[in-house]
C-alpha positions as CSV (number, residue, x, y, z in Angstrom):
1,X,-1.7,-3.2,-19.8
2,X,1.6,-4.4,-18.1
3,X,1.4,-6.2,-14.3
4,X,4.8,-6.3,-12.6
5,X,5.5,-6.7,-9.4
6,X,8.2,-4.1,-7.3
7,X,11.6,-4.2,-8.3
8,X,13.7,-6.1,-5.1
9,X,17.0,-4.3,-5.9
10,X,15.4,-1.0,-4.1
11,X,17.6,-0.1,-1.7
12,X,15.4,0.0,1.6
13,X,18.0,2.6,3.0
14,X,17.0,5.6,0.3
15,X,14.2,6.8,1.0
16,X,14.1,8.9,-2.4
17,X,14.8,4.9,-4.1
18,X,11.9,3.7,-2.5
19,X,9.2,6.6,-2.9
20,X,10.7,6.2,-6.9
21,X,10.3,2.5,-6.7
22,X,6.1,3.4,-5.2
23,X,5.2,5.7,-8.4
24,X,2.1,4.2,-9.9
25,X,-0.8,2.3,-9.6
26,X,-1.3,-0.6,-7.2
27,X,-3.7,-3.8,-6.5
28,X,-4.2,-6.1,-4.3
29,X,-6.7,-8.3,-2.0
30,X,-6.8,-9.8,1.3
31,X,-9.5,-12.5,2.6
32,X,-10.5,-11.5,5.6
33,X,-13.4,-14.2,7.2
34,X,-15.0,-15.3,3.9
35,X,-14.8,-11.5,2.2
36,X,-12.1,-10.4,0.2
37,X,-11.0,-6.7,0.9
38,X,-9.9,-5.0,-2.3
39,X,-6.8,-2.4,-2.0
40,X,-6.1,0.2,-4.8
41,X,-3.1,2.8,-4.7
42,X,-2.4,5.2,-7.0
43,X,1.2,7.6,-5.9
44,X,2.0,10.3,-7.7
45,X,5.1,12.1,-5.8
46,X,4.5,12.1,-2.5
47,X,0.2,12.0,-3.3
48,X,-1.8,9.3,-3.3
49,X,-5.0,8.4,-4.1
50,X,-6.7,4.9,-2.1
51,X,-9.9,2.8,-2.7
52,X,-10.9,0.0,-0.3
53,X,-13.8,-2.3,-1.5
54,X,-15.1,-5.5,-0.1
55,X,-16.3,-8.3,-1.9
56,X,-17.3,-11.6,-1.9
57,X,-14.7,-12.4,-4.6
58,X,-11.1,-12.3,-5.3
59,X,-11.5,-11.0,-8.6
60,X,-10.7,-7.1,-8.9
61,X,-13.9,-5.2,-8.0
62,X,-15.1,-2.6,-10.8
63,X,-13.2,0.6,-8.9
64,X,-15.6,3.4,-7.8
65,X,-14.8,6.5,-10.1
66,X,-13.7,8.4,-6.9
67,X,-11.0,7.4,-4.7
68,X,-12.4,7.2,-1.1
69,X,-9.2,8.8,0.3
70,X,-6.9,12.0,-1.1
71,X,-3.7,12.6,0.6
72,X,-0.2,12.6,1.3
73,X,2.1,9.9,1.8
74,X,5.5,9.7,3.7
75,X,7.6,6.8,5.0
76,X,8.5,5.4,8.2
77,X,12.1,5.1,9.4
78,X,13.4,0.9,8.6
79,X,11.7,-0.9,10.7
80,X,13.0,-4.8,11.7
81,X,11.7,-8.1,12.0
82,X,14.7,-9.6,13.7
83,X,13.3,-12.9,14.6
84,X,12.6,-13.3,10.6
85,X,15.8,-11.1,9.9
86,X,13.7,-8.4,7.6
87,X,13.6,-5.4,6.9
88,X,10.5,-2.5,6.3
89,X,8.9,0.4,5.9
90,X,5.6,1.4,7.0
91,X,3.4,4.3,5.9
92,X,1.4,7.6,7.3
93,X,-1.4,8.6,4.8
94,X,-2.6,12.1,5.5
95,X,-5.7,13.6,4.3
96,X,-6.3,17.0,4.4
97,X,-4.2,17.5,7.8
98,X,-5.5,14.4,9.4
99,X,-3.9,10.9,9.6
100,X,-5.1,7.5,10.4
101,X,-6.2,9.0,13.9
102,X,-9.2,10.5,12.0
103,X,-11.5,6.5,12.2
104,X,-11.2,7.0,8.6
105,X,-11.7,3.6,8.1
106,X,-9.7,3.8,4.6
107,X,-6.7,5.8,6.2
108,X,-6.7,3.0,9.1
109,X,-6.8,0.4,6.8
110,X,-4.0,1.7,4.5
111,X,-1.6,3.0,6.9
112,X,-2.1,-0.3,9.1
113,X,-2.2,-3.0,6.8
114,X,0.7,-1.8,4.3
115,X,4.2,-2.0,4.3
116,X,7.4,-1.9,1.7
117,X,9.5,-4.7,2.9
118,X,13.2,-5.1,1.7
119,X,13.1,-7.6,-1.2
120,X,9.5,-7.9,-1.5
121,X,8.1,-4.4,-2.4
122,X,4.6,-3.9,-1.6
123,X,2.6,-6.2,0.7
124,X,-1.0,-6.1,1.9
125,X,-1.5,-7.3,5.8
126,X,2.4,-8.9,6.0
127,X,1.4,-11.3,3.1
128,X,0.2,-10.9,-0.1
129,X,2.2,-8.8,-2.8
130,X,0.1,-5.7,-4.2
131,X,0.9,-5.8,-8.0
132,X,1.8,-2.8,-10.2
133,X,-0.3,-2.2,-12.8
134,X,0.8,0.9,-15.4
């Protein structure tokens, strides 16, 4: 199994560049306190599928069989950091007409803590790179 990270020549302007660029599976892991919270993202189209595990260590979590969200995913407009001069793109996950709104703790957690920033690709929480795993 190949691990890659997002291709940085995406042009953050096309939106059909970047949902192309999104296709696949994703992994990734933040610490938060002394827990590590486990992201997986699986986009098909404009689907996704999202887990969102918590563990005690960094190493990838044995993935439930079922995702814990089922849904649609569509971009922001660019967004700008100016003071850091970069560019991104933030998310709206929508399950079965609802969106983060819903205290689905998984569609809060995806739609808040992931963004597609120009040269980067996928982070998790405005740091750590998801990695693409096909």
């Amino acid at each position: 199994m190949a691990v890659v990270t997002s291709c940085s020549k995406t042009d953050i302007n096309n939106d059909d560049a970047v949902m192309n660029d999104l296709q696949g599976t994703w992994i990734g892991n933040e610490m938060i306190g002394t827990m590590y919270q486990h992201i997986k993202l699986r986009i098909v189209n404009d689907s996704f599928e999202g887990w969102v595990q918590i563990s005690d260590t960094q190493a990838e979590p044995e993935w439930t069989e079922l995702p814990n969200e089922k849904g649609l995913i569509s971009l922001s407009s660019i967004q700008e950091d100016s003071e850091n001069n970069i560019k991104f793109r933030k998310f709206a996950f929508t399950c079965d007409g609802r969106c983060c709104g819903d205290k689905s703790l998984t569609l809060e957690t995806l739609s808040g803590m992931l963004s597609y920033v120009d040269g980067n690709g996928l982070i998790l929480g405005g740091k750590s790179k998801l990695i693409k795993k096909d």
